[in-house]
N, C-alpha and C positions, 0 to 999 in steps of 0.2 A: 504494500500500500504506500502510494506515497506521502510524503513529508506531511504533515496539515498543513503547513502553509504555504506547501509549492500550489495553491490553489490552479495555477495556467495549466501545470503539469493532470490535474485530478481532471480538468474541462475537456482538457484536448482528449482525453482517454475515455472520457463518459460520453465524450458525443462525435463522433465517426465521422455527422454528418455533415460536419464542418469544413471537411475536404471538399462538398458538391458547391459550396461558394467560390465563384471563378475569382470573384474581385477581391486580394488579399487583404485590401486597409479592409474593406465590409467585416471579412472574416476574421482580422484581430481585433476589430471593433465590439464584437460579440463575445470574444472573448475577454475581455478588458469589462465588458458588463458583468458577465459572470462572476471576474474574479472580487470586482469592486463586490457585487450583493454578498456573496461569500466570507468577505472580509469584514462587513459592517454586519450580516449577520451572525459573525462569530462561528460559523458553522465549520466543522471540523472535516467535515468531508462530505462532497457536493450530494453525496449517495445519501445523506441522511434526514436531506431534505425529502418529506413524505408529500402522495400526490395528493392527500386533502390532508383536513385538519383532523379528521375524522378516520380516516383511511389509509395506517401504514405500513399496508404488507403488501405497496406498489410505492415504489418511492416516484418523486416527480420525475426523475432524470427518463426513466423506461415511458413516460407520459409523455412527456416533450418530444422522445426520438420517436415514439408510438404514433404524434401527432404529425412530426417531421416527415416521418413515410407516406402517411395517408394524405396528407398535402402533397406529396411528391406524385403518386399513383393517381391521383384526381385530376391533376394540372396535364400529368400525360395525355388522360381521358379526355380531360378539353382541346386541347392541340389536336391529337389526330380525331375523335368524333365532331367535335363542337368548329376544330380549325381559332379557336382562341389562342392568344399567346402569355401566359402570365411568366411576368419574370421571375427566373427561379432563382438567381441569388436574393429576390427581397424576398420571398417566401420560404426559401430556407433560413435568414436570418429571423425573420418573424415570427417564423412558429422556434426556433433556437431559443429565442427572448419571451415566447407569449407568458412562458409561466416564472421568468430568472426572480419576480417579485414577490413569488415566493420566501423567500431566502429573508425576507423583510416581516412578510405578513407573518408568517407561520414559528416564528420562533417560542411562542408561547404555547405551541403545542405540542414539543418533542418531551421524549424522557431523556434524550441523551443531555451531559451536560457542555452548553454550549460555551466558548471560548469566552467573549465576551461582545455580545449584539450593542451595537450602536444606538443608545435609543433617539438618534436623532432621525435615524431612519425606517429602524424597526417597531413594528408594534401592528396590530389587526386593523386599526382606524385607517388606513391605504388600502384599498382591494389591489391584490398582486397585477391585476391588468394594468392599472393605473403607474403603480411603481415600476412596474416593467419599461411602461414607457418613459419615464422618469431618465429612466437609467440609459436606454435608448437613446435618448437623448445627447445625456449627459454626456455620452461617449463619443459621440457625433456621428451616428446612424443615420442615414440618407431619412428623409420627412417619408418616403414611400415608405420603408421598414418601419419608423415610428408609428405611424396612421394604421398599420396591419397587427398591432400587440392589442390595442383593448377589444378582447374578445365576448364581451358576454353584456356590456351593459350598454350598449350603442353611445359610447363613448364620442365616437365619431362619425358626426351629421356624414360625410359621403364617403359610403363604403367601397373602394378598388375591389377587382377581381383577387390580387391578393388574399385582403382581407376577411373577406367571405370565406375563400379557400384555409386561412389558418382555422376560421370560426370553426367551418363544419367540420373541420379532420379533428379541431379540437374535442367540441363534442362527440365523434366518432366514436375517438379515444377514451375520452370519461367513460362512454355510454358504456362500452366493453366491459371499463375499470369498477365502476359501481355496479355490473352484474356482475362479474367474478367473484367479488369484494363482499358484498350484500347481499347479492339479490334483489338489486332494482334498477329503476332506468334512472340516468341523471337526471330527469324530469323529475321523477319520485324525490332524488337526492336533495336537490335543489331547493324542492316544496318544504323539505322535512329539517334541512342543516343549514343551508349556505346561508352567511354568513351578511353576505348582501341583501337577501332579502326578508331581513330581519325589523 
């Protein structure tokens, strides 16, 4: 395992999918988010961020690359059935990032003991979509990549072909995660937990 705090070294190894970004600043961009929410969230290793607050025998990372694929496989389906074109490095960096806010939102919900979370960044009162973009930002991610991270609360009056495409692979990926997990649809989950519509 490595270092805890070669955090670059834990990203580049948990996400594969970092190679299908042709543009390299894009792709160190994404990882320079990563390693920033990692580091303020004190979190000892990127694995141990879990995919919900509620739900941790999927951690996020297998969610993210879960989500990474099904945007990849969908976007194929548009190009040759549909003849659309979505760009695939801003949609692999978007769905990379949709959930990095994580790392922020969720530290009050692990057993593990965390290094120590920044609380200028951390805490539940941010829905992860929100600090994802945050961070996105912050690192200077093309406005297309930024505009495709708030997945869930229409965050963003005009939604791109991207951004759709992170949504739905997003939810794809939950829908899977919360029936393995539970036995229910995110629909169900949502109704019963989440934290946003509280």
């Amino acid at each position: 395992m490595p270092d805890e705090t070669d955090y670059e070294t834990q990203v580049r190894d948990a996400f594969p999918e970092l190679e299908a970004i042709a543009d390299d600043d894009l792709r160190e961009q994404v990882i320079e988010a990563w390693v920033l929410a990692l580091e303020r969230g004190g979190w000892r290793d990127v694995h141990d961020i879990p995919y919900a607050w509620n739900i941790h025998e999927v951690d996020n990372v297998e969610h993210v690359r879960g989500t990474t694929k099904v945007a990849l496989e969908s976007a194929e389906i548009q190009r040759e059935f549909h003849g659309a074109d979505p760009d695939e490095d801003v949609l692999v960096a978007a769905c990379l990032l949709h959930d990095v806010g994580k790392c922020y939102e969720y530290v009050d919900f692990v057993d593990e003991e965390l290094v120590d979370p920044d609380p200028t960044y951390c805490s539940e009162e941010i829905p992860h979509s929100i600090s994802g973009y945050a961070l996105a930002h912050e690192v200077g991610c093309p406005l297309a990549v930024q505009r495709a991270i708030p997945h869930f609360l229409g965050e963003v009056p005009t939604r791109t072909l991207e951004a759709e495409l992170v949504k739905s692979a997003n939810s794809a990926s939950s829908n899977a995660i919360t029936q393995a997990t539970m036995g229910i649809t995110l629909k169900e989950w949502v109704a019963e937990y989440s934290q946003t519509t509280k």
